[in-house]
Every structure is written in structure tokens, then in C-alpha cells.
C-alpha positions in Angstrom: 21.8 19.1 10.2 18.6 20.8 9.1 15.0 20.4 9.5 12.8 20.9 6.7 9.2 19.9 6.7 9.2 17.7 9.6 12.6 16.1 8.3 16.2 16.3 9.4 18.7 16.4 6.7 22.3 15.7 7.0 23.2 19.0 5.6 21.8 22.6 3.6 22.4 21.5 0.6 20.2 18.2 1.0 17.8 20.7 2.1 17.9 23.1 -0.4 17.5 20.5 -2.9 14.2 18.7 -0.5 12.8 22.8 -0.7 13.9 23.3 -4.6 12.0 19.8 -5.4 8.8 21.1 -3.8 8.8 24.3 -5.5 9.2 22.5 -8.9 6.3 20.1 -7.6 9.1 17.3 -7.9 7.9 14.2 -5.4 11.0 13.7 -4.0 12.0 10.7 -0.7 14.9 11.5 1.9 17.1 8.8 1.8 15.5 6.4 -0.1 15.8 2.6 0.1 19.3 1.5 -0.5 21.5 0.0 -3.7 23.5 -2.8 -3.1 27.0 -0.4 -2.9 25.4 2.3 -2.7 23.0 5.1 -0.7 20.8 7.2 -2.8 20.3 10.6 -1.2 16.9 11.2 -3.0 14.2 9.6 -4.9 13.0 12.3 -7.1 9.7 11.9 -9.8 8.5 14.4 -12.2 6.1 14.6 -14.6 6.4 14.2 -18.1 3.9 14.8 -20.9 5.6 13.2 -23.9 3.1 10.8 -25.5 6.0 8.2 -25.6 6.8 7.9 -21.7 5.1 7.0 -18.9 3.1 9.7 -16.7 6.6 10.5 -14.6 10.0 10.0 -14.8 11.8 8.6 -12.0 15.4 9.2 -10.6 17.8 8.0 -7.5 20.3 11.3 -7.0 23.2 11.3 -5.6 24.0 14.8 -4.0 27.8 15.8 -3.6 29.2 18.8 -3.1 32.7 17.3 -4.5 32.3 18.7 -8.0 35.8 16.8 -9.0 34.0 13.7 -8.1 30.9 14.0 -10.1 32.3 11.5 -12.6 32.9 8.8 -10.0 29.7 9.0 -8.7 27.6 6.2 -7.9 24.8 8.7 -9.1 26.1 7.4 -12.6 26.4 3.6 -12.2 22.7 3.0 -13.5 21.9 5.0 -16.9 19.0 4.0 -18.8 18.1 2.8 -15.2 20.3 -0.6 -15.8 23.8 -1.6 -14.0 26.7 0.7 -16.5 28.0 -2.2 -18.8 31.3 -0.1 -19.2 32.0 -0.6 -15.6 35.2 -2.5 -15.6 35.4 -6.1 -14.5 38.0 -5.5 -11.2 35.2 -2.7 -10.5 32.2 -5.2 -11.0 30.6 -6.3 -7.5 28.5 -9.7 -7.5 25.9 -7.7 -5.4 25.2 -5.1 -7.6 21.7 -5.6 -9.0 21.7 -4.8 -12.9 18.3 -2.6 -12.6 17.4 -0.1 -10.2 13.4 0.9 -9.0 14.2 4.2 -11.2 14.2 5.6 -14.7 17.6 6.3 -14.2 20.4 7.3 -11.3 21.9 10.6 -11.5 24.5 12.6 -9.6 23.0 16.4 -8.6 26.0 19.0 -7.4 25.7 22.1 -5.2 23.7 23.8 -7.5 20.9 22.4 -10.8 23.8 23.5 -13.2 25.8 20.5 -12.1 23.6 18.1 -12.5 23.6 15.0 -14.7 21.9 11.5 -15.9 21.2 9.1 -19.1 17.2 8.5 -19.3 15.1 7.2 -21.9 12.4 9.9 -23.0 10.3 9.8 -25.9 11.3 7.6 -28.8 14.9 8.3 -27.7 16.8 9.0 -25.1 20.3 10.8 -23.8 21.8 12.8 -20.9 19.7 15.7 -19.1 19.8 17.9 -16.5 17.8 19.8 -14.2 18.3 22.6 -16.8 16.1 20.8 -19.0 13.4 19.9 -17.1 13.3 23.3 -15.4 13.2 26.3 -17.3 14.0 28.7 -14.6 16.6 26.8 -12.3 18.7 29.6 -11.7 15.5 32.2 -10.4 14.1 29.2 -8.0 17.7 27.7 -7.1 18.1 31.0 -5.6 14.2 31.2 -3.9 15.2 27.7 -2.3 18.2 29.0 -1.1 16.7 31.8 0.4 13.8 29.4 2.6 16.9 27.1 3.7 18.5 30.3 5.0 16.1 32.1 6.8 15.0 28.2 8.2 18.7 27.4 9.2 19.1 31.2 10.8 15.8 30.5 12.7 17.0 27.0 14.0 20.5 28.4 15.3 18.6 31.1 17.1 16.0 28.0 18.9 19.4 26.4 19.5 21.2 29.1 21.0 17.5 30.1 23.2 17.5 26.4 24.3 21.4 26.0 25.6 20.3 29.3 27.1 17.5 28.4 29.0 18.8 24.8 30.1 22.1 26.8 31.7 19.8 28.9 33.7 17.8 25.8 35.2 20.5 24.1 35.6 22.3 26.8 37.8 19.3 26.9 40.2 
């Protein structure tokens, strides 16, 4: 676990994400509300300025580091923001709800190259990626990584002061 702006995430990787999301100016939730079957990790908006869409574009991401799994995702259950119709009827659960509070879900890996989801935009609409909404992933990918470090190297060294301090007072 990690703290990052006053919030504990389960991992770096959720928090590099969080820290990448706020240099981008992405709004972005922890842990948003649940899907029947399922547990977003984030919430993410962004703007978009196409005449056709709305002011922003909203996903729910599912972060997994299991690249090999990306396809099995529940990140990719709701394209277009609607239940996947090619989900096969032994796979079908009566709880799922066919729509989703989101443009679309999407599954986000350890880094913005894996990352994937169907949206509308404009008069059309298809897969993106974080690659095409953000022109210079790799340069801030790599400045987020960087803040998570130096935040996760600070927190060890608290943790390691605190367990250091509590073994003193608790010899006295």
C-alpha cells in the first residue's frame, strides 16, 4: 500500500496511475462505485473538444498488471459503455446491468502502452488508448513513476523511523 494525496492505494502501480491522471489533468476516483460482477479500480474523465461529444469523456479502468489477462478483463465487458453483446450466454449473469455510468470500461496495464477501450467519439467511434489521448505518455509515464518512487522511498523510511521509535518506548 501507498499513500498518494491523502489516499491509500492498494499498490504503486494504482498510484502511479492516480499521479499520471493528475499530471494529464485527468479527474480520476479511487475505487469507484461498484458493477454488478465487477470492481472498477478507477473512474477517469477527460476532456474532449470534438464538436460531436460531450465536454468529457468518461471511463471505469480496470488496472492489472497480468498483461496475459488483459483480454479477459472485466475492463472490457462494457464497450460503447453498454453490457458486450458477444459475451456468451453460459457467461451471461442476470445481475449484470446492460449500461454502465461511463462512456465506456477499459482495461489500463502497467504502463499507458497497454491500455485499451471501444468509445464513441465524434460522428464515430472505435478502440483508443491512452496513446491517443496523450501525446507524450512515455515522457510523463516516466515523471509519474519517478513521484511514486521518491513518495514510496520516503514512506518506507517513516515506516522504518516509527517501528524504530515504538521499540525504544516500548523497552523502557
Amino acid at each position: 500500500m501507498i499513500k498518494y494525496r491523502g489516499i491509500i492505494y492498494d499498490n504503486v502501480l494504482h498510484a502511479q496511475w492516480a499521479c499520471f491522471f493528475d499530471i494529464v489533468a485527468w479527474r480520476h476516483q479511487y475505487k469507484p462505485s461498484p458493477v454488478p460482477n465487477w470492481h472498477p479500480t478507477f473512474r477517469v474523465e477527460f476532456t474532449c473538444g470534438h464538436s460531436e461529444c460531450g465536454e468529457y469523456h468518461s471511463l471505469l479502468v480496470d488496472v492489472t498488471t497480468r498483461q496475459w489477462k488483459m483480454k479477459e478483463s472485466p475492463g472490457r465487458r462494457y464497450p460503447f459503455g453498454h453490457l458486450d453483446i458477444k459475451i456468451s450466454v453460459e457467461d451471461w449473469h442476470q445481475e449484470w446491468d446492460p449500461e454502465i455510468d461511463a462512456c465506456a470500461s477499459a482495461v489500463f496495464g502497467f504502463h499507458p502502452g497497454l491500455s485499451e477501450w471501444e468509445m464513441s467519439h465524434g460522428a464515430g467511434g472505435g478502440t483508443h488508448s491512452v496513446q491517443d489521448w496523450v501525446p507524450e505518455w512515455e515522457r510523463i509515464w516516466s515523471r509519474a513513476a519517478a513521484v511514486i518512487a521518491e513518495l514510496e522511498h520516503a514512506q518506507r523510511a517513516m515506516d522504518v523511523r516509527f517501528i524504530e521509535s515504538y521499540a525504544v518506548k516500548k523497552g523502557e
